[in-house]
C-alpha positions in Angstrom: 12.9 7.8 -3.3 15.5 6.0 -1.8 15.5 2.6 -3.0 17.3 0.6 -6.4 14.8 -1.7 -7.0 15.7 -5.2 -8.6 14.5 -6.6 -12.0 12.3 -8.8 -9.8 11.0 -5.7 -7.9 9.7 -3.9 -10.9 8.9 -6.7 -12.9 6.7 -8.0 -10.1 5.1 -5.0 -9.1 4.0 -4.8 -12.6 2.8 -7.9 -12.6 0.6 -7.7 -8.9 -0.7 -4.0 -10.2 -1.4 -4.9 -13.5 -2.0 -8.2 -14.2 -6.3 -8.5 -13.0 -6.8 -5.8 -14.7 -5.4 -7.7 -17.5 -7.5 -10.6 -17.1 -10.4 -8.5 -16.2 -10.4 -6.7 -19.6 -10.8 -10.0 -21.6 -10.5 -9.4 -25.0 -12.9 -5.9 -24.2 -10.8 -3.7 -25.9 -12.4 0.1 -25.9 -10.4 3.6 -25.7 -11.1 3.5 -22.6 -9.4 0.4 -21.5 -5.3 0.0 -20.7 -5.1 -3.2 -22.5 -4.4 -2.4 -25.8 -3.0 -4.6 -28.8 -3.6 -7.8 -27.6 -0.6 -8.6 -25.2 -0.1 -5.4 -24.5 -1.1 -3.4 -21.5 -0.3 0.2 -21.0 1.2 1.0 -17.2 1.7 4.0 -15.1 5.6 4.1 -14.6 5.4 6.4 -11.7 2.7 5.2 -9.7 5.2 1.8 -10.0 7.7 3.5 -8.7 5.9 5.1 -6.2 4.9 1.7 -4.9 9.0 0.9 -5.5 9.8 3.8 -3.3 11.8 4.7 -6.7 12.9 7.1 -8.7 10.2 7.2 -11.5 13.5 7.9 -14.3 15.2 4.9 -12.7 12.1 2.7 -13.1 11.6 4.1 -16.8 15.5 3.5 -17.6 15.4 0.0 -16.4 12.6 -0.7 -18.5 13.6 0.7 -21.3 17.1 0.1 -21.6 18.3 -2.6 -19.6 14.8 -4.9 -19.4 13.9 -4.4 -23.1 17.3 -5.0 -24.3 17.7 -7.7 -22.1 14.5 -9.5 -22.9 13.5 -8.2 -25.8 14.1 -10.3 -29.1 13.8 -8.3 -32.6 14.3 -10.9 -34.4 10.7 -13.0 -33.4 9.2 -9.5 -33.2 9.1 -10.2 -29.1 8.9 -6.9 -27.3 8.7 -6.6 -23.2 8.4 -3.3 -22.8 7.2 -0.7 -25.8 7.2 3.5 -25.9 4.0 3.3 -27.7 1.8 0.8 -29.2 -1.4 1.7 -30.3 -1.4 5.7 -29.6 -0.6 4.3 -25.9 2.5 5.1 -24.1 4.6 3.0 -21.9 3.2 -0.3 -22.3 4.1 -3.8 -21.3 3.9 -7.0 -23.0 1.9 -9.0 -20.1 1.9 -12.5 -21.4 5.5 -12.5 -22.3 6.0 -10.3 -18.5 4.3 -13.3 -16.5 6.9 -15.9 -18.2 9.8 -13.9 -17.0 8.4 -13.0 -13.7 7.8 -16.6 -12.7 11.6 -17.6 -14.2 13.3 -14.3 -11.9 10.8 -15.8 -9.0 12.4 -19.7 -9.4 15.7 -18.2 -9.8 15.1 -16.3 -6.7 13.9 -19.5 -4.6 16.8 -21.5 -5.9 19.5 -18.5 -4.9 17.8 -18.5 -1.1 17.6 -22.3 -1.3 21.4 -22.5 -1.9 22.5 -20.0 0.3 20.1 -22.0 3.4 22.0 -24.6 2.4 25.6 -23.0 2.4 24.5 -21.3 5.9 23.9 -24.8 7.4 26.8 -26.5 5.8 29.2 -23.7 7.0 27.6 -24.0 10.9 28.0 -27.5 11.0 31.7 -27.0 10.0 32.1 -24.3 12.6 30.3 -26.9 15.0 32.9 -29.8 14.1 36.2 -27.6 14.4 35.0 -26.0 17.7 33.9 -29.5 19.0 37.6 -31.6 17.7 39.4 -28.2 19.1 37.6 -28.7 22.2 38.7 -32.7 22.4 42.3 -31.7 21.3 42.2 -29.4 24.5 40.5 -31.3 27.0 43.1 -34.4 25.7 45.8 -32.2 26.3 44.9 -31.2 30.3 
């Protein structure tokens, strides 16, 4: 339990765990199926953050207090992450989920992208000053 796992982290290991069994239940909806209310999927927070190396209360909190309020929109009756919906606990909304997962995963591509960039832009500069520093001394011998 050592880790502090990114909105990425959980949002994706949601996603990997989750997300055939989603697709697998198809519209089958039965007590004894996960997937209940539609969109809505019912998880296992601390198997998550087991998989996180997490503290399961971390996991939970970001869920439900930073993710939810971050993503969640009351006002189009949009919910990411839900206490209870249909007599299940802890469940998460897995069609809205896979929209933000794939945004956090471009977002993530562009960062590392720009910073490749950045990293070759700053060694070319280093390249170029050590190179005219090395004329400007060789000039001067």
């Amino acid at each position: 339990m050592n880790t502090l796992p990114s909105d990425l982290d959980i949002l994706n290991a949601i996603y990997e765990h989750y997300f055939p069994k989603f697709v697998e239940s198809n519209n089958k909806f039965s007590d004894d199926d996960d997937r209940v209310a539609g969109a809505f999927m019912q998880i296992d927070v601390a198997e998550i953050a087991n998989q996180l190396d997490a503290d399961p209360n971390i996991v939970f909190g970001r869920l439900y207090y930073y993710l939810e309020k971050k993503y969640g929109n009351k006002d189009e009756h949009l919910s990411l992450f839900a206490l209870k919906v249909g007599g299940r606990p802890h469940c998460v909304n897995m069609l809205y989920l896979t929209s933000i997962v794939s945004e956090l995963r471009r977002e993530y591509g562009r960062y590392w992208w720009t910073m490749a960039f950045t990293a070759i832009s700053v060694a070319i500069s280093a390249i170029s000053l050590v190179s005219s520093m090395w004329a400007v001394f060789i000039a001067y011998q």
